[in-house]
C-alpha positions in Angstrom: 50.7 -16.9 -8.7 50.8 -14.3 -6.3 50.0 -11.4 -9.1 46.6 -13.4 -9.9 45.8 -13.5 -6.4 44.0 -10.1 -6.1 41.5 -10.9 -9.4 40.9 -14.4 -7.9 40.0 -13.1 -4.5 37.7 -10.5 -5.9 36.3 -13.1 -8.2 35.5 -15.1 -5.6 34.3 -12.7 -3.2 31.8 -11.2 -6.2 30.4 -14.8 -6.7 30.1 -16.1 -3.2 26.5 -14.3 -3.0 24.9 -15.5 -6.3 23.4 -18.2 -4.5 21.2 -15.5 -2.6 20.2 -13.7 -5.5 17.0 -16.5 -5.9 14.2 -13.5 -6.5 11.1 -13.9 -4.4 8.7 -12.5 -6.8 6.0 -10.9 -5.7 5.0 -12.4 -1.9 1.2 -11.6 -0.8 0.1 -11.7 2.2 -3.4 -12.6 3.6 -4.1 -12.0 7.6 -7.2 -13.0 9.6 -7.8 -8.9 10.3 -11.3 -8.2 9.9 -11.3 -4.8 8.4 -7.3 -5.3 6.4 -7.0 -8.5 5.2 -3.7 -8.0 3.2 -2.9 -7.6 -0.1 -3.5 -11.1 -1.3 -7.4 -10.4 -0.4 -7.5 -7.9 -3.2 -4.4 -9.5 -6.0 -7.1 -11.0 -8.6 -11.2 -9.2 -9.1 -12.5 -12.2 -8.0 -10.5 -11.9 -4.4 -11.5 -8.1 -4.3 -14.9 -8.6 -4.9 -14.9 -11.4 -2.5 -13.5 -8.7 -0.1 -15.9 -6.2 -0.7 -18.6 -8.6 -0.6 -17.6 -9.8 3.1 -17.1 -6.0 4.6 -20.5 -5.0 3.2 -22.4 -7.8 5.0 -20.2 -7.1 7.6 -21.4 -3.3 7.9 -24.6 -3.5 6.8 -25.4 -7.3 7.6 -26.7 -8.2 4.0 -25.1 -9.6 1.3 -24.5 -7.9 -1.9 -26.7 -8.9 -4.7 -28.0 -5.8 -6.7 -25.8 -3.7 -8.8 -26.8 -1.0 -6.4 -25.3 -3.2 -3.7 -22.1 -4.3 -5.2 -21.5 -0.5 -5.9 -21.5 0.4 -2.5 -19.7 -2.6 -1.4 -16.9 -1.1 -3.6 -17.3 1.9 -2.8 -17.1 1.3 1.5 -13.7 -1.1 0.7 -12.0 1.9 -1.4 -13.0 4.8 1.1 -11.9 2.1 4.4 -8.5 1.1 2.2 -7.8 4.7 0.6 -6.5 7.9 2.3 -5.6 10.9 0.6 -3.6 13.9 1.8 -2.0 12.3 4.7 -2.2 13.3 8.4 -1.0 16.9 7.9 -3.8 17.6 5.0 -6.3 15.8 7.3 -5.5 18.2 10.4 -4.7 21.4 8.3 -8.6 20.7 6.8 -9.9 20.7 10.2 -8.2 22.9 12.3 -8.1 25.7 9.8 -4.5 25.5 10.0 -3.6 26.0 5.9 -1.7 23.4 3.4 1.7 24.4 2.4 2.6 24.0 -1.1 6.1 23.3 -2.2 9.1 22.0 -0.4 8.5 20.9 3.5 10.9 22.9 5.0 10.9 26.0 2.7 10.0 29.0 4.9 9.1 31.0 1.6 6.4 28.7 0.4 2.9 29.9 0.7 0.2 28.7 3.0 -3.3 27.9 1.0 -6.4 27.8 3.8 -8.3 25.2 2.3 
């Protein structure tokens, strides 16, 4: 009995967390935050355009019924949800500071004035 002891203990040990392996999916959250109201206000186009719908009247205090309207209702929730380049890119742009392409810490890396 003794030489089945180690397999048995390792057995054990390797099933005594199944029960926690119960996947979660995909969880979505939706907040009360006027201007980011989580990811579960934008999971299905008909929540998105809800969203965009509700930060256009917000902004421009009508609601969105032309094309036109819609357009830029999409258009304001991309460009308040979306940033590109990072802080760095942001601050480089401005301050006429340069980008630097390749690795982070690579002194021999060139610096692009953008």
């Amino acid at each position: 009995m003794k030489k089945y002891r180690g397999p048995l203990l390792a057995l054990a040990f390797a099933l005594l967390p199944a029960p926690a392996w119960a996947g979660v999916g995909d969880p979505q959250v939706r907040t009360d935050h006027p201007w980011y109201p989580g990811e579960l206000a934008c999971s299905t186009f008909e929540r998105l355009f809800a969203t965009q719908a509700e930060l256009y009247k917000r902004v421009v205090g009508v609601k969105p019924t032309t094309d036109e309207q819609k357009a830029l209702a999409a258009w304001l929730w991309r460009n308040t949800h979306y940033r590109a380049g990072g802080r760095d890119a942001l601050r480089s742009r401005f301050l006429g500071k340069g980008v630097r392409l390749g690795r982070r810490n690579n002194p021999a890396s060139r610096v692009v004035n953008v």
